[in-house]
Every structure is written in structure tokens, then in C-alpha cells.
N, C-alpha and C positions, 0 to 999 in steps of 0.2 A: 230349664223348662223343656218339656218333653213334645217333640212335635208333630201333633198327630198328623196319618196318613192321609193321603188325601180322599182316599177309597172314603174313610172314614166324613171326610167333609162333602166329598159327593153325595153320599148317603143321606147327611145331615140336609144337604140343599133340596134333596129331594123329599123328602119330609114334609120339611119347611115351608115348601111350594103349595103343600096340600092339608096342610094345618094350618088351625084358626091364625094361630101366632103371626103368620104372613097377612093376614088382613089387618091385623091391630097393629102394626107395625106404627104406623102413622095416625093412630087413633084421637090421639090429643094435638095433635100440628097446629089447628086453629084456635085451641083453645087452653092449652097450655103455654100459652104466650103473657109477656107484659101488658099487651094491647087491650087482652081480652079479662085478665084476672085484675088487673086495674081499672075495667069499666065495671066491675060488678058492685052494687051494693052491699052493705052488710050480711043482710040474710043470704042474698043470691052465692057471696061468697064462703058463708059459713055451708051452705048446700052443698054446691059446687068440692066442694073439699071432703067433707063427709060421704056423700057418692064417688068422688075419685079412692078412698078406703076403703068403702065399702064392695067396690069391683078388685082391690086390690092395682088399679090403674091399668087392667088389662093384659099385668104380666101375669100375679100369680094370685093366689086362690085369695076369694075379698074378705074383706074383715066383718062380717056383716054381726057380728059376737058384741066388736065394740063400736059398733057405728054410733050410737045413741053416746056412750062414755068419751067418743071421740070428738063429736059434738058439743059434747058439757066444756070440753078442752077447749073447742074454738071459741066457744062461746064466752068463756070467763076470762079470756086472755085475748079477747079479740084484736085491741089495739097492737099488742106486743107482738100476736102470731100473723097480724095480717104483713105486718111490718117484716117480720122474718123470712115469708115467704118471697115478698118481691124484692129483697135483698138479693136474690137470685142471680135478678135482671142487672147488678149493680158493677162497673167495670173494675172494680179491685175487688170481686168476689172468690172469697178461696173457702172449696167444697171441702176441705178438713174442718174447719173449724167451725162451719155453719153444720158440720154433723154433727160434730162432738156438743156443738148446742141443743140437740134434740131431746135431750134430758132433760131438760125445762120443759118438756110439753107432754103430757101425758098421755099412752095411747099413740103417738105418732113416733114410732121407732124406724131404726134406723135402714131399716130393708124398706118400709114404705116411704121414709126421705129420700132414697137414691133411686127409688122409681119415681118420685115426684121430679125431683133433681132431671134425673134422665131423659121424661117427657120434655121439659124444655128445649133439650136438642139433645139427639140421638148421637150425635158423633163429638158433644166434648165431656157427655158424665156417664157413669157405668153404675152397673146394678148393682149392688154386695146384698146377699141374703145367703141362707143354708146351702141351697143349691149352689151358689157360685165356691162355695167351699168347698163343694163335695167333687166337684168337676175339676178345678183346679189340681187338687192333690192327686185326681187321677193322671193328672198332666207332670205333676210333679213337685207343686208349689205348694208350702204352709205357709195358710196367713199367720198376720200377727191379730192380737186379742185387743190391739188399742187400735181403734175405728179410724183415726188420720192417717196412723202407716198402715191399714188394711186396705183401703179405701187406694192410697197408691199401688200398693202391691197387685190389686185387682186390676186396676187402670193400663199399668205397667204390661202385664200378663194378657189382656185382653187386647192390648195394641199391637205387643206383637204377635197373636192368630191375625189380626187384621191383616199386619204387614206381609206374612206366612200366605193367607188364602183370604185376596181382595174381593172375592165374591162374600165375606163375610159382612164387609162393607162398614160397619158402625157397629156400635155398643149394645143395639138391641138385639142384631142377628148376631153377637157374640154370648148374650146371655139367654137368648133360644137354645143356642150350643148348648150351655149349662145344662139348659133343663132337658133337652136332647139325651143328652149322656147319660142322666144318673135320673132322669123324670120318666123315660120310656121304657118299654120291654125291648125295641130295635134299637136304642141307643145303648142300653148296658150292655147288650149283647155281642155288640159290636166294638164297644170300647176295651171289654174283658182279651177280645178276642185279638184288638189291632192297634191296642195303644201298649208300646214296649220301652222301658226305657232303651235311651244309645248309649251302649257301654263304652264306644268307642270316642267319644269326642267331637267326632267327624263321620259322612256318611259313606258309603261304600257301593261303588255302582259298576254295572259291567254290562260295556255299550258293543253294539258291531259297528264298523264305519264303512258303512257300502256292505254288498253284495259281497260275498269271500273275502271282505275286509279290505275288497282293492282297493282304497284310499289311504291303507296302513302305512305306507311306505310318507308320501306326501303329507300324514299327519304325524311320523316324527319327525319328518324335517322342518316344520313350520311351527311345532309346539302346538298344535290343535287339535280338537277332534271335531269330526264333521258330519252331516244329520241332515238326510232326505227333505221326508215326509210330502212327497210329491210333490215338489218342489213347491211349496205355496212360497208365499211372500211371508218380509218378519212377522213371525208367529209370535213376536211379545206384542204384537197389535191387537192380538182377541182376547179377551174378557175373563173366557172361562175354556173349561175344557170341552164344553159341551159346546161351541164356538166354534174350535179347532176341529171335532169329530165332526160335523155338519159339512166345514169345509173339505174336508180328505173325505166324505164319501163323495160330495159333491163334484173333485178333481178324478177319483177313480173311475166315474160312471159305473160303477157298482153298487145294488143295493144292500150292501154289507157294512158293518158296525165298525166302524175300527177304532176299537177301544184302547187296544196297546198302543198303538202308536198316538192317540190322542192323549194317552196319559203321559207318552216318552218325550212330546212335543212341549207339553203342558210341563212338564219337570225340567229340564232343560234350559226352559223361561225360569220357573219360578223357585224353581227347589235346590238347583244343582250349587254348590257356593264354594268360593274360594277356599279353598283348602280341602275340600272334598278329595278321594280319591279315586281315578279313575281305572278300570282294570279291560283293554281291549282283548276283544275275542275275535276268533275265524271260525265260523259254524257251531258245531254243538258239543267240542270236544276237546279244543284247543283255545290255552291263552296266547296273547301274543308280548304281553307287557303291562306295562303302570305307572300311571302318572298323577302329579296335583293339577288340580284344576285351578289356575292363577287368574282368571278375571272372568267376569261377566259375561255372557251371550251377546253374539254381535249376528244380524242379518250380512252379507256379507252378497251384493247383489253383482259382484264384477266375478263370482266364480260361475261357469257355466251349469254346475248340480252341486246338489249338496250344499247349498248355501247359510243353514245354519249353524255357526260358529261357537264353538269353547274354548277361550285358550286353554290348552294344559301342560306341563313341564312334564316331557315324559323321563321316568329316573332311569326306569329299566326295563329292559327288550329282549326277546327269546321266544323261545316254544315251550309250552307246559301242557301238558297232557293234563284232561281230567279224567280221573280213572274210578272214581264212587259216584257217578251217574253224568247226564247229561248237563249242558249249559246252558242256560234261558234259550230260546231262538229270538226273545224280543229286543227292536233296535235299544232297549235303555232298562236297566232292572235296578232297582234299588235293593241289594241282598242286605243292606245294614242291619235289621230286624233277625236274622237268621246268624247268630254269633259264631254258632259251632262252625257255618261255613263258612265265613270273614275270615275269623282266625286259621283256619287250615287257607286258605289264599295267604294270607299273610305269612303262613310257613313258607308255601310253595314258592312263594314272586320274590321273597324276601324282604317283607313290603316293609320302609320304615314307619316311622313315628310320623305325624305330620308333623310334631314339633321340631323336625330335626331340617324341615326344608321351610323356603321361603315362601309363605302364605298371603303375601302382599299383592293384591290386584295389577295385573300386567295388562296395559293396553294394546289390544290385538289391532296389529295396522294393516289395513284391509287391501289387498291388489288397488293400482293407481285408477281410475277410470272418469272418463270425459264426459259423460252425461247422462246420468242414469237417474229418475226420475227415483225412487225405488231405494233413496240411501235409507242405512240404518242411524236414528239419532238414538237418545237414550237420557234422562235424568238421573245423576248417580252426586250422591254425598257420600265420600271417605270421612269415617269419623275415625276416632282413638286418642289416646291420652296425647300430652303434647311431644313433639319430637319421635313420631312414628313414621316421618315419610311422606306427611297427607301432601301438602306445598311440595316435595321434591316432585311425587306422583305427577301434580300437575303440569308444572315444569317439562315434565319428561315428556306427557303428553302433547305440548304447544306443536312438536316436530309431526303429528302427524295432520296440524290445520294448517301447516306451509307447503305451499307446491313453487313449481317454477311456471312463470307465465305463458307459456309455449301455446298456443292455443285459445288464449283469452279475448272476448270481444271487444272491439273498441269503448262497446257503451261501460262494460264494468269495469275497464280500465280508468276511464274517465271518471268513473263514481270513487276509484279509490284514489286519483288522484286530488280530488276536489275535496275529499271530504274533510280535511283539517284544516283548508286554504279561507282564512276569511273573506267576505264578498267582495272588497277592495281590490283586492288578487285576482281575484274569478274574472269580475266585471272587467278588471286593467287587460288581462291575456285575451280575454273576447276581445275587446274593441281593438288591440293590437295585431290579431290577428284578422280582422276584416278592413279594419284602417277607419272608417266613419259608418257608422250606424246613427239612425234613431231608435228610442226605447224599444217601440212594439218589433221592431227588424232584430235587434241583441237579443231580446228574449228568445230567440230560437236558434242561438247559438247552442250548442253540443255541451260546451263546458257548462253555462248559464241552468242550460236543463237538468245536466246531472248534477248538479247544486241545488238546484229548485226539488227535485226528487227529494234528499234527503230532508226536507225541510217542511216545515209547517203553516208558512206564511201563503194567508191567506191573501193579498194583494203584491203578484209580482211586479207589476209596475211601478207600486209604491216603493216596493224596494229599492228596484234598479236607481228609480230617479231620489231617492235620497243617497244611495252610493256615490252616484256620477256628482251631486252636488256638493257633497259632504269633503269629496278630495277635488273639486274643481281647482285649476290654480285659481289665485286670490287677485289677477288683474283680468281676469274674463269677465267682460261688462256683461254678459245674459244672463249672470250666473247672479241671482240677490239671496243669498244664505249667508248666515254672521257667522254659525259655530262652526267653520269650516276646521278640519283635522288632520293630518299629517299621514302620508306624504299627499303632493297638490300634483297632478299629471292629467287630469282632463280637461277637455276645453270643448265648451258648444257653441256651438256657430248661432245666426241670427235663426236658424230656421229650426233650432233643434236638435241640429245633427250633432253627437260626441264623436269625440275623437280622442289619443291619447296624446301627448307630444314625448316624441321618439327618445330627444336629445337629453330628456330629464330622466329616465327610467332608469340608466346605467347607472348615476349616483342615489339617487331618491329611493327610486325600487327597481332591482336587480333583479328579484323575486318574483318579478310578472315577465321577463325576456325568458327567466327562467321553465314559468308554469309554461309558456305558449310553447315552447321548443318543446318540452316534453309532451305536451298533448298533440306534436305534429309526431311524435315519434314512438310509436308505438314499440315496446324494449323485448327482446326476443329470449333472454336471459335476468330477470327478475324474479326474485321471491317474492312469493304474496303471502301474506300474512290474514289468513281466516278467522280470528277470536281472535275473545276481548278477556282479560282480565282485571279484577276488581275486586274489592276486600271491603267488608262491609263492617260496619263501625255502629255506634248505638245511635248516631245525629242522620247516618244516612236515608234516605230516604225516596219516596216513587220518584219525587221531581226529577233527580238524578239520575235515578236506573231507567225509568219509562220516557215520561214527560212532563216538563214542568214552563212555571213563568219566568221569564228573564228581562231583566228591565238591554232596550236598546236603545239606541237614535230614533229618533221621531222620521216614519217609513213617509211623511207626508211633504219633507225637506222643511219642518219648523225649527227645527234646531234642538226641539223639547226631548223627553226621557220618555218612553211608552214602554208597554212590556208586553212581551211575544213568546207564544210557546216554541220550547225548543226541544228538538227529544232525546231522551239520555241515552246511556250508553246498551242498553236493552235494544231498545226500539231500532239504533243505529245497526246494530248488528243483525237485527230478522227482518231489517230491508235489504241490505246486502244477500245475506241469505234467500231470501224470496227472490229477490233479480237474478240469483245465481243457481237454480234449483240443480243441476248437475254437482256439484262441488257440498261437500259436507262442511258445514261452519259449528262453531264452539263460544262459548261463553265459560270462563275458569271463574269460580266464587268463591276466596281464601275468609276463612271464618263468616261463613254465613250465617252459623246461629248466633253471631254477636249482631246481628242487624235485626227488625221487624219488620220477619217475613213475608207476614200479614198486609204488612203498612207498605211495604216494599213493593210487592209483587198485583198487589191490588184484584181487583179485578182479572187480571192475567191468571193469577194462581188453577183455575179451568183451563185457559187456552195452552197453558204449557203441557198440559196430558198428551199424551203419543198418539190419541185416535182425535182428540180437537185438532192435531195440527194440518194446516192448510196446506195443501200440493197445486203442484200445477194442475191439473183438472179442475182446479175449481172448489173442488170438497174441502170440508175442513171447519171450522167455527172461529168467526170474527165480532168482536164487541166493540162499541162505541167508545172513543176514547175521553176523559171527561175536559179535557183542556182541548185537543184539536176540533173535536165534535166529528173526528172522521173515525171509521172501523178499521182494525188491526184485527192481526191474527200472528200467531207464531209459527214459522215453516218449521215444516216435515222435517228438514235437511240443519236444524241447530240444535246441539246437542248442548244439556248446562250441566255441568260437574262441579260441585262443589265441596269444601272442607269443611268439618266439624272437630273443635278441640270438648271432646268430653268431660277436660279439664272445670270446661268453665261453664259446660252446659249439657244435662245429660239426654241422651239420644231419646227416652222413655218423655220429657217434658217438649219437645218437638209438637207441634201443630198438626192433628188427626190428619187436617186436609194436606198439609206438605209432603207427614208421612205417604198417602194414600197417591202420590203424584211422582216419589224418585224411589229409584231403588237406593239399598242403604247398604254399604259396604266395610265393616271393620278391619281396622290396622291399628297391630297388636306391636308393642315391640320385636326387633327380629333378631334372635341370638343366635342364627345361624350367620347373619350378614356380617354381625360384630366378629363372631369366630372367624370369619373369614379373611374379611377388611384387618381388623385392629388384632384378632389372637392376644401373643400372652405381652406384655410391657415387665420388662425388666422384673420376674417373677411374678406377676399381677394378673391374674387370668381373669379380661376385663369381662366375658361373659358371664362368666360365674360371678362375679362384681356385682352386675347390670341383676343376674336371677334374682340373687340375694338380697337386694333392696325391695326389686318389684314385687317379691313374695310377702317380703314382709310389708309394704304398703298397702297390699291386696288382704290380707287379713287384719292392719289395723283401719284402717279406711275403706277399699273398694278397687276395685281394677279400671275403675277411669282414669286415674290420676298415677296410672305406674308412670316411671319414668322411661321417655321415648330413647331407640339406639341411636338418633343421630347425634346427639350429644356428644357421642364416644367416637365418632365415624375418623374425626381428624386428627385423632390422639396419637402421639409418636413415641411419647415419651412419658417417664411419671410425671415431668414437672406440667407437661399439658393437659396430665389426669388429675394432677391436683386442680389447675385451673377449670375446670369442667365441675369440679364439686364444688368451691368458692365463687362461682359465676352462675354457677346454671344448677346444680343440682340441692345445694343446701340450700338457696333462696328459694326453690321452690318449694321445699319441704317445709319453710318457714311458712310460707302462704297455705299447704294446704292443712298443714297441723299449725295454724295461729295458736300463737301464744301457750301450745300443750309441748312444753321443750323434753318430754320424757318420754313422748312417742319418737319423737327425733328423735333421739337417742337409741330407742330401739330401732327403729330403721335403718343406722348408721353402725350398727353392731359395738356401741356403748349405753346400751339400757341401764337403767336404773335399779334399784332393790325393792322398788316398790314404796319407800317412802323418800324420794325425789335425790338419794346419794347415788353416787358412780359406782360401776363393779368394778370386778378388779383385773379389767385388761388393760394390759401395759401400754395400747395406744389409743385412746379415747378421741373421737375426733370432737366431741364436746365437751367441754369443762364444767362441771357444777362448782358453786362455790356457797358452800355452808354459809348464811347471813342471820347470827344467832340475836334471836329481839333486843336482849339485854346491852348487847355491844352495840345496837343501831339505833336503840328508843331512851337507853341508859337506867330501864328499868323496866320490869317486868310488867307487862300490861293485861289484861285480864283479855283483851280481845284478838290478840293477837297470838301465832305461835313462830318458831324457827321457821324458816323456808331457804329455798335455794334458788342460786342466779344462773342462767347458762349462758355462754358464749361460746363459740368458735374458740378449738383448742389453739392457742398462738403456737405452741411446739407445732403443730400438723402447718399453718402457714410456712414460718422457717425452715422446716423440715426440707433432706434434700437424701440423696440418697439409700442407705439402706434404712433410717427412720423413717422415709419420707412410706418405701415400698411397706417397713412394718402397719401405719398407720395404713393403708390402701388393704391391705392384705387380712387386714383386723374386723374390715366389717364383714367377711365372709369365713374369715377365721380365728378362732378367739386366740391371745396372745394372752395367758396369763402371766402376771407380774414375778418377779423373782422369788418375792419372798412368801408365793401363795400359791395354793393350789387351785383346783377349779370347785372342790371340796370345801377348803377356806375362805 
């Protein structure tokens, strides 16, 4: 898909603003609901429907030809159509197949179903009609002619402009675009003019870094490139670019436009992408080099200017003269569009391929610094087929949420010490360390509090005094509690006062002399540990991640089971982060689209936005939680990262509102790492291995489901290559080609002839085996014909050196048999 400029979407918004289309937007909100089409009567709803046709639903020109024949339709089919329509409202609704029913209604075709569809809610059904066809292909995309995969393919296409340019927002300002484009005299005009395919793959930009490019030097040593724009604060915080230009006239005290640079600020955020390549300049005349651009924009507030961030890998460095005209002067240019001049750079720089480098998202780790209100966080899902890297990524990333404790408060010391210690512990190292408290004096113990912080309970004295009772020893006469629990270390006097008893702690609990010494001793050389990770599964769920109920001890000392909210592993980590606002925290989420997101993230799914989140000043958006009944909010300062196997769920079926809240970052297999790491095995050039399956998986299936490089990564030898395809890469080929053993075959470079027999390379890694009727049924059956069995070739199991390499070598390169040609 081809992606249009933004000039082009600027224009479009500006249009937009001043067309009817921006008022109708929300035209049916009240009344294209289940609330409202389920209160109507008969007539009211046969009306109601024949006027929603008759305006065409306020997208596009009304039917007013067959309003009356439209009519006779509702009318003769009332029970059946009224029934189809609030099927809508129904939670296993799927919008393929409730189109392809529209042929049972006459007069109500399928461009006026998907605006019907669409009014119910703008951000999960999209329009299809003429117009969305004609806009599309100028984009680059042909639909198909059967309306369930048209109807994706539009969805598809339309989600990612969303994803591309979020001021687009939903399905309706996506199919304004449509009619934008190919419905106006300023839209055709404009698109003729600025919609080009990318011959290239990838985009092509040529940035300055500073003033005479004084930063050149600092941005190759670091792998980065680095971006003014008067120094505002992170610029992926504004909206739009008309945002950004408001604030940079606002910071120049100039009343002048600054277009370039709100477009270089604006790109930067949202266009520049890994694998991009970067081309640095020094004035108007001179290159200086070129690099990929390996990860995401990062605000980066511990550098004193220049604090907007790009990782890039620079490849190569030098002076090149431009000698057939001048160089942009603007800080960021996207020349991708201008071919002829790309490719003369790519003569000049001797720019490679980007498939020849490593295009995997690098995490840029930011100068250390102590307290800076002003961190950059950021919402990113690595998605790609499985065994691309996404888990290593994260992994790699935990090193940048560990510091050493050199500096840290006693109070957040104390929160992390507490936070795993059950109350027994807590309450045992209090009262240890004061020797006799009563309740209301322990509560205001340091440890007690930073306990009490993370927690939800709504009566702390109920707790304390079901603790102290629950482990009393079992001959303390003040103490009248039956369900008493193990280990027994307190004891209250007649007047109330607890206390521990010293002499039992070192056998019973060790673990409370232990917690009190460490909370007297604040450690000068400790790692801290900033984020959580966590892997989400189909049963998990908010209780878990947010907050949920948990049956505990009766807080009242009856002995009974009550249940108390407790908060999971979410909540647990943006209170830390909120108390810690100096320090950058994380949340790692391994296969997150195998959980429900929806279900999961709740209500939260707003607060985790970059501009909801709360700061120490105050600002920021907090919701009622529905279990504590207290307001939450998610800090500035926690960033969530998470994994997508597209294996098992493709990026296109994601959730409008999820997409619209993380950035989304692919990872491709990497045959440069393999070339690097693993090279050739005993004749075996595992790269070419690795191309030659994923190509062919990528045209009989789809490039979700190639096979990932880490597979290959530990490979020493053939016999660990063999284990790699009998472990990991033929059972997957089983799952994703079920039961179709002659596309396997073709992907393992032993295909078929087309009626289900072996060709004729001499290493087959799968077997057919001819199962002729007559030999199996013992007699010719009318219903049945010959077929064939496949298995795993056992030669390729036993197989060990040079058969073992023939077979390995065969699925990239045909081995024909002796007695044949490839003719034969």
C-alpha cells in the first residue's frame, strides 16, 4: 500500500474542517443505536430505515429513486429484516457474513449496509462503495469482487491510514478521505500530483543535526541522530502537526509560520521507521554519510539541546560533494518521491540494500539522570512471524529499567522492600523494631505504611489486628482466636500492647530479624529492578493485571474467609512509578494478542495514552476503579512494550482502540544476523536455507507465518540443523499448512507433480506413499479414488553426514536423481 504524503492529509483535514462531512460525522450517535432502533415500533422503524436510504445515511448521495421499493422491502419482510438489522448489536457478530446476507433484501445493497453497519460505531465498521474502490487503487490496492474479503481488505487498508495519520481517527474521516480524493476538484488534483508509488521498499531522508552539523561527530559515536526544534519537550505528545507549528511559533516569539520544521518534528514522530535510511548533510552542498534507522524516537530529556532522538546505525562516513544543484536547507526532507535523485545518492554514498542490514528495533538507552520530571515513556508492540527476536528484544531491553541504588529514598526503598513480604513479616519486623506497640502507635510505623500504600484495604486496623491475632502464640490468655496459623511469635499483654517474643524468631521466622536489619540498613550497592513482566494467555484476565477479589482471613479476627481487593500486576507497577516520578519504569507483555485486550486493560485502555498520563503537577486523567472505588491514573514515567506472534494473530484483526494507543513496530526475519552468527554449516548456506523456505511460505500462504532466524541462531553443526527442522520447523509447517502435505512439500523443496506423487530429487525430505483403493478396500469402490500418505522421510532422520548435508542442501537446491534428468 502506498503512503500518502502528509501535505496530502493536511490538505485533506483542512477541507474536512470546512465541509458539511465534519458535521455529519456523528449524525446518527443517538440514534443508530440498539437502545433507540429497539424502542421503535413497527412503522416508526420501517420509517426510520427508509429515511436513513433515502439521505443515503449522510455519507453519500440518497436513494430517494428507491425509497418507496425500499419500503415495499421492509415492509414485506418486516419480522426477518427487523431481526437482521439488530443482529448488529449481537456479541458474536461477524460483518462478512451479515453482508453477503443482503441479497435477501432487495434495494438495501451493500454500500447502504456498510454505511448502516458504520453508523453504529465509527471506529469498528468501514464503508465499501465505488468511491472506496476508486481511492484505494490510487493508493495501490485491488479489491476482491466477493464482498467478505472486500470488506477486509478495506478494513485492512483503512486501518492502516489510521495507524499512518491519527488525526484521521475512525472509519468515517477514512472514507471522507475516499471521497476527498477521487469526489473533488482539490482532492484529484492533489493526489495526481502527490500520491507516487515507493519504488524503493523503504523511505529515503536527508536530515542536518545542528547548525554546520556540529553534532555529526557525537551522532556517529552514539548511533543516533538528533533534532532541535527549539527545544520543546517530547513532540510525540502533540496530536497533530498543526500542534507542533502553534508551539514553535509560540517558543520563537516570532510571528512567523514554521512549516518545515513542524512538518520535520511531525515526521520524525510519526513517519520515520526502522529501516528507513538516513543520509546526513552540512549545509547545502555536502554529504557527510548514511545510516538505518534502528528504532523508534525517543525524547531524551538528560541531553542539554537537541533532545529529540533517532537511533540510526550509521554504515558509512565521508564527504561527498553535491555537484547538480543544492541540498534541502530543511532540518528533515523526505526525497523518497524524487527516484532519479535517491538513486544517484545511492550511487554516490554507495548506499546498500536495506535488506543487506539489520532492521530490527534497537533500544536507544538514554544518558543516566536523577530526576527529571520530563521522561520519555512510549507504548510499542514488536509484532512478526514467530522466532524473529520479539522476547529476545525484550529481554535485551530489562538492562535499561535496572539502575544501582546509589541515591534512592528511604521511602522507595522501603516500598520495594515490602512489596513481596506478606503481612506477618511486615507487622513481625515493625513490632521488632520498636519492641511494644499498640495497634493505632504500629500503624505509623515506615514499614506498615509502605505496605499499607500498596494496598487496598479499606480498614487498616482491621488488618493489623487480625495479623497480630492470627500468629499470637497459642498460650497468650488475651488472645481468644481458634484459627490461629503458623508461625505463633506475638504476644499482647492485658492492656493491648503487642509485642514479638525475641527467642522464637530465629527458629519460627528468621525472615522477620531478616526484613528489620535490612530496613535499618539502607544498601549503597543494589540493583533495582524497574518492570514487570508478564505473558498473557486466553484465561487471563483485569483481576490479574489491574485489580481484582481475593478471598483472605477474616480482617475482623473471626477466623472466617472474606474477600478483598488486591491489585495486580499493572496497578502494582504505576504506583511504584507515580512515587518514583524521576526514574523511568516498564511493563514487558510477551504475546499480548493471545490475551483480551479489551477485557484486560479495561477501562485503562484511555489512561494508558501518552497525553492521559498523570505527572507530578497534577495533570493528567484518573478513573474510578470498579473494585477499590478509588481513582487511578497511569504515570508519564511507564512505558508498556509488548509482543505480537502474527503467527497466531494478524496485526490487521487488533482492536481500532489498541491500534490507536501503541506504536506498532515489525520484525522480519534477519538473514543478515544468520549470515553472520551461523554462515555456511558444513556446505549448507543456512541463509539461503532460511530465504528459500520463507519465500516460498510467503507466496503459498502470507509473510506472517515465515519462519523466524532464531531457530538457526545455536546451530553448530548439520546434526543441530537437522534438529531445528524435526523440532521446530516441520511441526510448524504442519500447523500452518494442516492436513495440505503438498504445500509442505513444496516449501521443503520436495513438491509434488501436481497429482499428490514425489518429483524426482534424490533427497526428499517427505515421503509419499502411493495407497492404491483396491489394495486397501480390496475392491474397487465407486466412491472413492488412489491417494497418498506423507510422512517425515526416515532416510532424512538417520541420515548423517554427506546425506544428511544432500538432504539440507536440496531444499534450496534441486538434487536430481541418477537415473533422471530435470527434463524427466
Amino acid at each position: 500500500m502506498i503512503k500518502p504524503p502528509q501535505e496530502l492529509i493536511d490538505s485533506f483535514m483542512e477541507w474536512y474542517e470546512n465541509d458539511d462531512h465534519s458535521g455529519n460525522e456523528d449524525f446518527y450517535k443517538d440514534t443508530a443505536t440498539k437502545k433507540y432502533l429497539e424502542s421503535l415500533n413497527g412503522p416508526d422503524f420501517i420509517e426510520f430505515l427508509t429515511e436513513f436510504s433515502a439521505v443515503g445515511g449522510k455519507v453519500q448521495s440518497g436513494g430517494h429513486r428507491n425509497k418507496n421499493n425500499f419500503r415495499n422491502t421492509i415492509t414485506e419482510n418486516y419480522e426477518s429484516f427487523r431481526a437482521y438489522i439488530l443482529s448488529i448489536f449481537e456479541p458474536n457478530f461477524k460483518a462478512g457474513d451479515w453482508l453477503v446476507a443482503t441479497k435477501a433484501y432487495k434495494y438495501f445493497g451493500v454500500g447502504l449496509a456498510t454505511i448502516l453497519l458504520h453508523r453504529t460505531n465509527k471506529y469498528s465498521f468501514s464503508i465499501v462503495n465505488d468511491k472506496t474502490k476508486n481511492a484505494l487503487e490510487l493508493l495501490g490496492i485491488t479489491l476482491s469482487a466477493n464482498i467478505d474479503t472486500r470488506y477486509d481488505e478495506v478494513q485492512k487498508a483503512q486501518l492502516q491510514l489510521i495507524d499512518w495519520f491519527p488525526e484521521l481517527d475512525n472509519f468515517y474521516r477514512a472514507d471522507s478521505l475516499n471521497h476527498f480524493l477521487v469526489g473533488t476538484e482539490e482532492g484529484i488534483k492533489l493526489a495526481k500530483q502527490l500520491i507516487k508509488p515507493n519504488v524503493f521498499g523503504q523511505r529515503y531522508w536527508v536530515c542536518g543535526l545542528g547548525e554546520g552539523a556540529k553534532f555529526w561527530d557525537e551522532c556517529q559515536a552514539k548511533n543516533i541522530a538528533v533534532f532541535g526544534f527549539k527545544d520543546l519537550t517530547d513532540i510525540s505528545a502533540f496530536k497533530s502537526k498543526r500542534d507542533i507549528a502553534d508551539a514553535l511559533k509560540k517558543a520563537s516569539g516570532k510571528d512567523l509560520n514554521p512549516t518545515n520544521d513542524a512538518l520535520a518534528a511531525w515526521q520524525i514522530v510519526n513517519e520515520v521507521k526502522v529501516g528507513d535510511v538516513i543520509i546526513a548533510k552540512r549545509g547545502s552542498k555536502t554529504y557527510l554519510g548514511y545510516g538505518i534507522v534502528s528504532g523508534p524516537y525517543q525524547y531524551d530529556a538528560s541531553r542539554e539541546s537537541y533532545r529529540n532522538v533517532i537511533p540510526v546505525i550509521w554504515k558509512k562516513t565521508g564527504e561527498w560533494l553535491e555537484t547538480e544543484g543544492q541540498i534541502a536547507l530543511k532540518t528533515l526532507t523526505d526525497i523518497t518521491p524524487h527516484t532519479e535523485y535517491v538513486n544517484r545518492l545511492i550511487k554516490l554514498l554507495g548506499i546498500q540494500s536495506v535488506t543487506q542490514v539489520n532492521t530490527n528495533p534497537v533500544p536507544y538507552t538514554q544518558t543516566p539522570q536523577n530526576a527529571d520530571p520530563a521522561i520519555k515513556s512510549q507504548n510499542l508492540i514488536l509484532y512478526g512471524p514467530p522466532g524473529t527476536g520479539k522476547t529476545y528484544w525484550l529481554t535485551q531491553a530489562f538492562n535499561k529499567y535496572l539502575a544501582n541504588n546509589s541515591g534512592e529514598t528511604k521511602e522507595n526503598y522501603l516500598a520495594r522492600l515490602v512489596a513481596d513480604k506478606p503481612w506477618w513479616q511486615v507487622v513481625g519486623a515493625a513490632l521488632l523494631d520498636t519492641q511494644m506497640k499498640k495497634v493505632p502507635a504500629l500503624l505509623l510505623h515506615p514499614l506498615i505504611q509502605a505496605k499499607l500504600a500498596q494496598t487496598s484495604i479499606q480498614s487498616p486496623n482491621a488488618r493489623l489486628w487480625a495479623t497480630l491475632q492470627s500468629h499470637a502464640i497459642q498460650e497468650c490468655p488475651h488472645v481468644n482466636y481458634q484459627n490461629k496459623l503458623e508461625p505463633q511469635f506475638f504476644w499482647k499483654d492485658a492492656d493491648s500492647t503487642w509485642s514479638v517474643k525475641e527467642e522464637l524468631l530465629e527458629e519460627l521466622a528468621p525472615e522477620i530479624v531478616a526484613l528489620k536489619n535490612s530496613a535499618d540498613n539502607l544498601p549503597t550497592n543494589e540493583t533495582i529492578r524497574r518492570y514487570e513482566f508478564v505473558t498473557f494467555h486466553q484465561s487471563y484476565g483485569y483481576e490479574e493485571f489491574v485489580e481484582g477479589i481475593r478471598p483472605v482471613m477474616d480482617e475482623t479476627g473471626e477466623g472466617d474467609v472474606q474477600y478483598r481487593v488486591e491489585p495486580g500486576i499493572f496497578k502494582k507497577i504505576c504506583h511504584q512509578a507515580e512515587n518514583d516520578p524521576g526514574h523511568e519504569y516498564a511493563i514487558f507483555i510477551d504475546e499480548i494478542n493471545r490475551g483480551n485486550i479489551s477485557k484486560i486493560f479495561g477501562e485503562l485502555i484511555t489512561l494508558i495514552e501518552l497525553d492521559k498520563r498523570v505527572r507530578p503537577d497534577g495533570s493528567g486523567m484518573r478513573v474510578m476503579l470498579p473494585f477499590s472505588k478509588k481513582e487511578f491514573g497511569v504515570p508519564a514515567n511507564l512505558s508498556i512494550f509488548g509482543t505480537m506472534n502474527t503467527a497466531d494473530r494478524s496485526i490487521a484483526l487488533i482492536d481500532i482502540a489498541l491500534r490507536r494507543r501503541f506504536q506498532f513496530q515489525e520484525m522480519m526475519p534477519d538473514l543478515d544476523l544468520v549470515e553472520n552468527r551461523v554462515g555456511s554449516i558444513a556446505g549448507v548456506t543456512v541463509k539461503t536455507l532460511l530465504d528459500k523456505i520463507n519465500r516460498r511460505i510467503e507466496f503459498l500462504y502470507d509473510r506472517d507465518h515465515m519462519i523466524g532466524h532464531s531457530f538457526f541462531l545455536n546451530c553448530k553443526s548439520l546434526e543441530d540443523l537437522k534438529g531445528v527442522f524435526q523440532k521446530n520447523i516441520i511441526p510448524l509447517l504442519q500447523e500452518y499448512f494442516y492436513g495440505d502435505w503438498e504445500k509442505i512439500c513444496l516449501v521443503l523443496g520436495c513438491g509434488t507433480d501436481g497429482n499428490g506423487g514425489t518429483t524426482k530429487n534424490k533427497y526428499p525430505l517427505v515421503r509419499a506413499e502411493k495407497l492404491v483403493e483396491k489394495d486397501i478396500l480390496g475392491f474397487d469402490h465407486l466412491d472413492y479414488d488412489d491417494c497418498r500418505r506423507y510422512e517425515v522421510n526416515p532416510d532424512f532422520s538417520d541420515a548423517a553426514g554427506d546425506m544428511l548435508q544432500g538432504f539440507l542442501t536440496s531444499i534450496y537446491h534441486f538434487h536430481a536423481k541418477e537415473a533422471d534428468t530435470l527434463e524427466g
